[in-house]
Backbone as JSON Lines, residues from 0, in Angstrom:
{"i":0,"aa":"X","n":[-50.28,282.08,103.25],"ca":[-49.53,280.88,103.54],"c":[-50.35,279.68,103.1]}
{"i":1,"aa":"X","n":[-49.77,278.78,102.62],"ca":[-50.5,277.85,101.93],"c":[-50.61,276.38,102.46]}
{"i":2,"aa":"X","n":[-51.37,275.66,102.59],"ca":[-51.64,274.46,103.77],"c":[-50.76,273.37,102.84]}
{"i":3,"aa":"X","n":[-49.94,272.26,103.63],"ca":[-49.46,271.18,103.07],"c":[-50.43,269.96,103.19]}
{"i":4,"aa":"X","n":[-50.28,269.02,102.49],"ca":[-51.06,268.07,102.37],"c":[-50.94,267.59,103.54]}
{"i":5,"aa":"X","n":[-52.07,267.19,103.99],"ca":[-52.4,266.38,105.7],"c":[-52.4,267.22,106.78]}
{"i":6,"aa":"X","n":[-52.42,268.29,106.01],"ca":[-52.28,269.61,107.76],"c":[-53.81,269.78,108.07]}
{"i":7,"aa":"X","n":[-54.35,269.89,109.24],"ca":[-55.58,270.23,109.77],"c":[-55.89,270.85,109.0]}
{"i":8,"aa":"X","n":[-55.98,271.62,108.36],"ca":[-56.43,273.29,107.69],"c":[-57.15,272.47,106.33]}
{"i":9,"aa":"X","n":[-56.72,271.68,106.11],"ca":[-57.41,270.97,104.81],"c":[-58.86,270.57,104.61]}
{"i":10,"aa":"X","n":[-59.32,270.31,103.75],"ca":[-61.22,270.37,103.96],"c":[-61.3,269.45,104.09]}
{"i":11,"aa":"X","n":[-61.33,268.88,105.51],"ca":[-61.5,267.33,105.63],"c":[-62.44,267.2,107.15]}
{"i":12,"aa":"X","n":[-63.26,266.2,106.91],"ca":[-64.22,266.03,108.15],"c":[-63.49,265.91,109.33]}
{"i":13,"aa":"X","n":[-64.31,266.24,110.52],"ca":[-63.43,266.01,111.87],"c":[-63.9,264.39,111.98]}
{"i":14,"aa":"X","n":[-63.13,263.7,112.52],"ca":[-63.17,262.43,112.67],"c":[-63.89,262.45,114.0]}
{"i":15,"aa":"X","n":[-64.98,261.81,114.77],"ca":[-64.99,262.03,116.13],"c":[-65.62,260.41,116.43]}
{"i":16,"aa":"X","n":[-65.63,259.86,117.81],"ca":[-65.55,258.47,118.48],"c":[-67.09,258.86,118.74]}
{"i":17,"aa":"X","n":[-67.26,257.65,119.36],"ca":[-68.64,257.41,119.64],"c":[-68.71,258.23,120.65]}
{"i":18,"aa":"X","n":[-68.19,258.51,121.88],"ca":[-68.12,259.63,123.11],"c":[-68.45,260.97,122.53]}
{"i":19,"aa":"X","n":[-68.03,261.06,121.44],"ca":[-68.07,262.4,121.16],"c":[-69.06,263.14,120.42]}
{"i":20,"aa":"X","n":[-69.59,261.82,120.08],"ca":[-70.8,262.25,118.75],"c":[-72.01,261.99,119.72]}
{"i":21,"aa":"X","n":[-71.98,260.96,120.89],"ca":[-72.77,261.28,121.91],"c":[-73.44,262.68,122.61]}
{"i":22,"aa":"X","n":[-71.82,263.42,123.06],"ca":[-71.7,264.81,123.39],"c":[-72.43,265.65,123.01]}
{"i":23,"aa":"X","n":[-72.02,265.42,121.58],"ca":[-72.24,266.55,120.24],"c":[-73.86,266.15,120.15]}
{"i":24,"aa":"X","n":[-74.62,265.15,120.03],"ca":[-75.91,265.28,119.72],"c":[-76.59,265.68,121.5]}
{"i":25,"aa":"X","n":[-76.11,265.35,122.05],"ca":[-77.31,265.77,123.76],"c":[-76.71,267.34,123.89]}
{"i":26,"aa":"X","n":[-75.78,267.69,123.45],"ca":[-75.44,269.03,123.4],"c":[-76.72,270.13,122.3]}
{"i":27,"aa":"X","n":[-76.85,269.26,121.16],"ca":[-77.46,269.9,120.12],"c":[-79.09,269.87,120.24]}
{"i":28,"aa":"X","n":[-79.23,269.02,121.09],"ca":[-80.62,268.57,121.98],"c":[-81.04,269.82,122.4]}
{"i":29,"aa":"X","n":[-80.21,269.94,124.01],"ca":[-80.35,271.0,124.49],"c":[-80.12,272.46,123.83]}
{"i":30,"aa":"X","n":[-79.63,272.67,122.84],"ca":[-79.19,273.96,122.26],"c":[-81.04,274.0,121.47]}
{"i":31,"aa":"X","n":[-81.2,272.89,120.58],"ca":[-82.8,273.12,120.35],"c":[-83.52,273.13,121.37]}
{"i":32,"aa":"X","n":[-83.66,272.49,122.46],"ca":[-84.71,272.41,123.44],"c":[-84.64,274.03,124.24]}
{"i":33,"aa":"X","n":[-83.54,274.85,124.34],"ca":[-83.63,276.14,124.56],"c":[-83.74,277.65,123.64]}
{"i":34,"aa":"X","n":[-83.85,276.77,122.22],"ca":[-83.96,278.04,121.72],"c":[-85.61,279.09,121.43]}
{"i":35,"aa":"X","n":[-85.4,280.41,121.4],"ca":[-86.2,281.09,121.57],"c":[-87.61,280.91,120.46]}
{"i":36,"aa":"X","n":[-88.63,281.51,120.39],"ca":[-89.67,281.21,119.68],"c":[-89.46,282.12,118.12]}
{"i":37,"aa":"X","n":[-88.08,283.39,118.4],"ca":[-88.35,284.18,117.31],"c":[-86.9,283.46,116.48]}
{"i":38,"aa":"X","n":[-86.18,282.52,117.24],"ca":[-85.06,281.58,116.78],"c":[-85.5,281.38,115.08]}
{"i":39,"aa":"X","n":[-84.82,281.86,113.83],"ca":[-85.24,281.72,112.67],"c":[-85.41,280.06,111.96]}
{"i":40,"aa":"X","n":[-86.55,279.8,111.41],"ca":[-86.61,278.17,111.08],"c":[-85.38,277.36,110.03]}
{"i":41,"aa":"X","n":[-84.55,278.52,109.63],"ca":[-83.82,277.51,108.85],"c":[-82.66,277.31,109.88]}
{"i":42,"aa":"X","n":[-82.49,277.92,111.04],"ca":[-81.72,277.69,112.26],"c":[-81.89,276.44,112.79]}
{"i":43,"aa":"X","n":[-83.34,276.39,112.97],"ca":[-84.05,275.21,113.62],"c":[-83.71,273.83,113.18]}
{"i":44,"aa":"X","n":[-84.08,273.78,111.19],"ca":[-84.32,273.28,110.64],"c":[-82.4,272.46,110.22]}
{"i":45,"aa":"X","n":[-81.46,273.29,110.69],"ca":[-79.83,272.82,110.32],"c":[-79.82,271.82,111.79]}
{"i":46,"aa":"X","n":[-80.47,272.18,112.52],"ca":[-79.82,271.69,114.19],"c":[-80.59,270.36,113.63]}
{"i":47,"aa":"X","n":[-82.03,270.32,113.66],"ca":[-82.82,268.98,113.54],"c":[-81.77,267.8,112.6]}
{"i":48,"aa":"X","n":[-81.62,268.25,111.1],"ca":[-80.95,267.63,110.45],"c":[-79.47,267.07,110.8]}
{"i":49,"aa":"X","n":[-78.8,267.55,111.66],"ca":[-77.39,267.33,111.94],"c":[-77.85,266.56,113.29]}
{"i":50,"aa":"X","n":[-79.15,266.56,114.25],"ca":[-79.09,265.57,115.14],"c":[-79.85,264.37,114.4]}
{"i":51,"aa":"X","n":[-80.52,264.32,113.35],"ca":[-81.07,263.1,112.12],"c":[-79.81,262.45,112.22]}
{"i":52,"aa":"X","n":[-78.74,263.04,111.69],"ca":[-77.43,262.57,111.09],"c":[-76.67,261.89,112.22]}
{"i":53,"aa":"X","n":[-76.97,262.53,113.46],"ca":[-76.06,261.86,114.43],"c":[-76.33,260.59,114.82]}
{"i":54,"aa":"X","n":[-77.53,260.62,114.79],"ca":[-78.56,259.7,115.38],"c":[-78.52,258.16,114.7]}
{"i":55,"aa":"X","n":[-78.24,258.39,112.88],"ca":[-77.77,257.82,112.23],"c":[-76.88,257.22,112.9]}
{"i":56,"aa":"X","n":[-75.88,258.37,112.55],"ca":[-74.09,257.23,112.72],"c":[-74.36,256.82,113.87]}
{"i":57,"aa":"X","n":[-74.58,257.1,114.98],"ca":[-74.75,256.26,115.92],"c":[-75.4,255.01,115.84]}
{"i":58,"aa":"X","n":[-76.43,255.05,114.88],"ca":[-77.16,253.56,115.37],"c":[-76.25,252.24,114.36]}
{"i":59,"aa":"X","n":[-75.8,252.98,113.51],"ca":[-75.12,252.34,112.52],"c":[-73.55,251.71,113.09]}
{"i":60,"aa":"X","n":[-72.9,252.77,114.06],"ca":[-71.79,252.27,115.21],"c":[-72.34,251.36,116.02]}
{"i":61,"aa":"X","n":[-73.39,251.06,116.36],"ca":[-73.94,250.32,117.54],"c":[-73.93,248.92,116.87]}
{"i":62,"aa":"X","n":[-74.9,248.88,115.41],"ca":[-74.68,247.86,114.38],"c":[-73.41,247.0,114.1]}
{"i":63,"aa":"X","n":[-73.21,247.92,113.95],"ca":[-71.47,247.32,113.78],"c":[-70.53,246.54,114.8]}
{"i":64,"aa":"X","n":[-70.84,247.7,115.82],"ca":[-70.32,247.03,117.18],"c":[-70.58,245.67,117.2]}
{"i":65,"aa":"X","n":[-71.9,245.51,117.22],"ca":[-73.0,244.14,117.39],"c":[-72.22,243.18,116.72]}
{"i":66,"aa":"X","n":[-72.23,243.61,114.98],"ca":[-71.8,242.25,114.23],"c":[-70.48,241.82,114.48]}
{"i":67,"aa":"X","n":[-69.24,242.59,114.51],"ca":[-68.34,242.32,115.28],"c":[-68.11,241.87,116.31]}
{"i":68,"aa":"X","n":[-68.83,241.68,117.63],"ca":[-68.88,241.27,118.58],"c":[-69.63,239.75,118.39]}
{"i":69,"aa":"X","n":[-70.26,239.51,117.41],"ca":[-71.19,238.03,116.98],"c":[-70.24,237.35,116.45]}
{"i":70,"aa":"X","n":[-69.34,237.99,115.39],"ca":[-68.4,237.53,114.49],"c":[-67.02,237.33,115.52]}
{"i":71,"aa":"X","n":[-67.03,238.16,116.6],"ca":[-65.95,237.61,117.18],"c":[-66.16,236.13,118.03]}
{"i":72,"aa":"X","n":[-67.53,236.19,118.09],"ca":[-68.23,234.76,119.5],"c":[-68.33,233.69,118.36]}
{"i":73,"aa":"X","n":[-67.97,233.36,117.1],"ca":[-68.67,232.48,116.2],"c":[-67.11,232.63,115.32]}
{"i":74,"aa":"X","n":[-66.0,233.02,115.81],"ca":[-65.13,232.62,115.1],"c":[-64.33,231.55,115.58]}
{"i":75,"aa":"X","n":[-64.16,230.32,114.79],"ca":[-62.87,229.5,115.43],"c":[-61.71,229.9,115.67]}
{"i":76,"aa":"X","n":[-60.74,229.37,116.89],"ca":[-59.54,229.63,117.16],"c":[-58.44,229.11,116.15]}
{"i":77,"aa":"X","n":[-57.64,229.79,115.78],"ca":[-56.6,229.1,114.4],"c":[-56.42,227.84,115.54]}
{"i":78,"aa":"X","n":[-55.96,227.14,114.47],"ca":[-55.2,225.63,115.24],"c":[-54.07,225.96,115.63]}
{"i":79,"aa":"X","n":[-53.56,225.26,116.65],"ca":[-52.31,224.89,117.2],"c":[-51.26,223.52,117.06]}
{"i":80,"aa":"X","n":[-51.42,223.6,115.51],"ca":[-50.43,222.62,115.09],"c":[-49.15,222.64,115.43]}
{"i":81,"aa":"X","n":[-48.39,221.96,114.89],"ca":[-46.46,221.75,114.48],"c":[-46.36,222.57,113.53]}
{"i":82,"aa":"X","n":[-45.94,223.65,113.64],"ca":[-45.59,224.71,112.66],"c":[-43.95,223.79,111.9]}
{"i":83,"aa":"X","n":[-43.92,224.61,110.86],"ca":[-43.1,223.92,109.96],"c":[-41.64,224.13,110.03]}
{"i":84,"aa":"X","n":[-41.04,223.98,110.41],"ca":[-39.52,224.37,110.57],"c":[-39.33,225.33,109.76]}
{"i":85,"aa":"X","n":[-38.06,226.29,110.45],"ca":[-37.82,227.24,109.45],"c":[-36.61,226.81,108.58]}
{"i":86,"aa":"X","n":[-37.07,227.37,107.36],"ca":[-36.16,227.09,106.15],"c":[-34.06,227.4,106.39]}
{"i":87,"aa":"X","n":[-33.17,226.88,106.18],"ca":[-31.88,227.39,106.28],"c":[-31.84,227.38,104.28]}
{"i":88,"aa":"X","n":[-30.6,228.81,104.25],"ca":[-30.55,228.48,103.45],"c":[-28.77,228.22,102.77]}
């Protein structure tokens, strides 16, 4: 059976919120912080890199957050003029 365009099944990243990528890295924490000593290193070595990565987007969401939140305190309010009558035609 063959996937239609936009169906889950398609090779496309999971989208996930800041809650979730939270989750997902203190989850991946603990999954390294318990694994065994004979645990193979390129095991080790996928978990480290994907909490690098999280750690990333997160600080980079936080960034963002920030400038948006500056850019919202430092924007003027549109004016409240006499808007222009509407046209008849």
């Amino acid at each position: 059976m063959r996937a239609y365009h936009g169906q889950f099944s398609d090779n496309q990243p999971i989208r996930r919120n800041t809650a979730e990528k939270q989750k997902q890295l203190r989850d991946l924490k603990e999954t390294l912080a318990s694994m065994k000593s004979h645990t193979s290193p390129s095991l080790r070595e996928s978990i480290r890199n994907r909490i690098v990565t999280l750690e990333q987007e997160l600080r980079t969401a936080a960034r963002k957050d920030e400038a948006r939140a500056a850019e919202a305190a430092t924007r003027q309010p549109r004016p409240q003029g006499p808007r222009r009558p509407r046209r008849e035609f």
